[in-house]
C-alpha positions as CSV (number, residue, x, y, z in Angstrom):
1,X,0.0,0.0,0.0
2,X,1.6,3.7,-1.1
3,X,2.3,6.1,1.7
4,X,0.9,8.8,2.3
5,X,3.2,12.0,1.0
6,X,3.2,13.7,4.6
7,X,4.4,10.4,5.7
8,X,7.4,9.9,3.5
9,X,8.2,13.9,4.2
10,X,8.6,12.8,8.3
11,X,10.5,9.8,7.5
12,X,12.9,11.8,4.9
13,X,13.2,14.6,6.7
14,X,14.5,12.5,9.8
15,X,16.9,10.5,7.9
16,X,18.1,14.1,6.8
17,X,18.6,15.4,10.1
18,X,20.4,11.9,10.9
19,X,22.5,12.7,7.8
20,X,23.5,16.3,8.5
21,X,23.5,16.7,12.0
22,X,23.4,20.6,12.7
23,X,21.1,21.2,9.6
24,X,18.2,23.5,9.2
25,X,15.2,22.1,7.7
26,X,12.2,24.7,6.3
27,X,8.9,24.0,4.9
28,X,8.4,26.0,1.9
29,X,5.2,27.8,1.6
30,X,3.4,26.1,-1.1
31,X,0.8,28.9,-1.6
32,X,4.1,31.5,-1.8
33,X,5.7,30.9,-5.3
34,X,3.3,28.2,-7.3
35,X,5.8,24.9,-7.9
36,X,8.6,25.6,-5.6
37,X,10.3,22.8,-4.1
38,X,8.6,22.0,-0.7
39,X,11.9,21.7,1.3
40,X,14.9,24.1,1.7
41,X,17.9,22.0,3.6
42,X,20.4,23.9,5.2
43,X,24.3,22.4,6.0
44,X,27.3,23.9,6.6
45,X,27.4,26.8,4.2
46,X,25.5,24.9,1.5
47,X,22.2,24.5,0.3
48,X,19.5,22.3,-1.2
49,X,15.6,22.0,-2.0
50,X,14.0,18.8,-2.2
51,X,10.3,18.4,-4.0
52,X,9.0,15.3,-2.0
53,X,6.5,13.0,-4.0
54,X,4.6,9.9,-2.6
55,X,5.9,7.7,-5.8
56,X,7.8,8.0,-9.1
57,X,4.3,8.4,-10.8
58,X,2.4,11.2,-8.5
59,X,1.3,13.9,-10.3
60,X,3.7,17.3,-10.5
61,X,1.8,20.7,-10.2
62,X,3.3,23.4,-13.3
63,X,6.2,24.7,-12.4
64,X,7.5,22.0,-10.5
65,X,9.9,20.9,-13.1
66,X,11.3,24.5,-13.9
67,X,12.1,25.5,-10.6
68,X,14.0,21.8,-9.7
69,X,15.9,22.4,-12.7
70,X,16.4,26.2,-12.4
71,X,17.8,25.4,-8.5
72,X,19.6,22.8,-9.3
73,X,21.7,24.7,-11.5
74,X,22.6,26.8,-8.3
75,X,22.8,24.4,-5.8
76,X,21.2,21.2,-5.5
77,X,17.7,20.5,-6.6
78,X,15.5,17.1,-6.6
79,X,12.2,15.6,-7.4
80,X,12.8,12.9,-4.6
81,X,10.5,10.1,-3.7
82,X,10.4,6.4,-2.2
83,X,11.6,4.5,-5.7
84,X,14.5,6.9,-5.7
85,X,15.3,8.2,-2.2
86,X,18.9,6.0,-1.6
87,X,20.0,7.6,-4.9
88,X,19.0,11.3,-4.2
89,X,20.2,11.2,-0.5
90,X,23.2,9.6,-2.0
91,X,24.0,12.2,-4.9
92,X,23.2,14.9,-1.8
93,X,25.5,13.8,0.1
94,X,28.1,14.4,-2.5
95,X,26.6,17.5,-2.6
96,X,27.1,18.8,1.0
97,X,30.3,17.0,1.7
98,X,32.3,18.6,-1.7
């Protein structure tokens, strides 16, 4: 049975914290800039944004694509959910430790 998205957020976002120790985790205001990734991560003096989905198939609201992409080439910038969560925290952690 899928998860619930607010139920793969907890779980990722505490696995985060567990990753990063000493990170700062916000919840981006979804009504604020329409497709924005829902999380900024904090670490260090880097940055990331994660867009959490409940599965590989879940539906993407316009603009979600752009703005991944468009952060990404900043920083670090994902669509991430539970079929490819090992390979995002993975390529993150790269991230936040180069």
């Amino acid at each position: 049975m899928p998860v619930l998205e607010s139920q793969f957020q907890k779980k990722l976002m505490d696995e985060i914290r567990e990753m990063f120790p000493g990170c700062v985790i916000l919840k981006n205001d979804a009504g604020y800039i329409q497709g924005f990734p829902d999380w900024t991560i904090l670490y260090k003096n880097k940055w990331a944004v994660l867009e959490t989905k409940r599965s590989k198939n879940a539906h993407k609201q316009p603009n979600q694509e752009y703005y991944v992409e468009r952060l990404n080439s900043m920083s670090f910038s994902r669509i991430i959910c539970p079929e490819n969560k090992k390979e995002v925290l993975g390529e993150l952690r790269k991230a936040f430790e180069s």
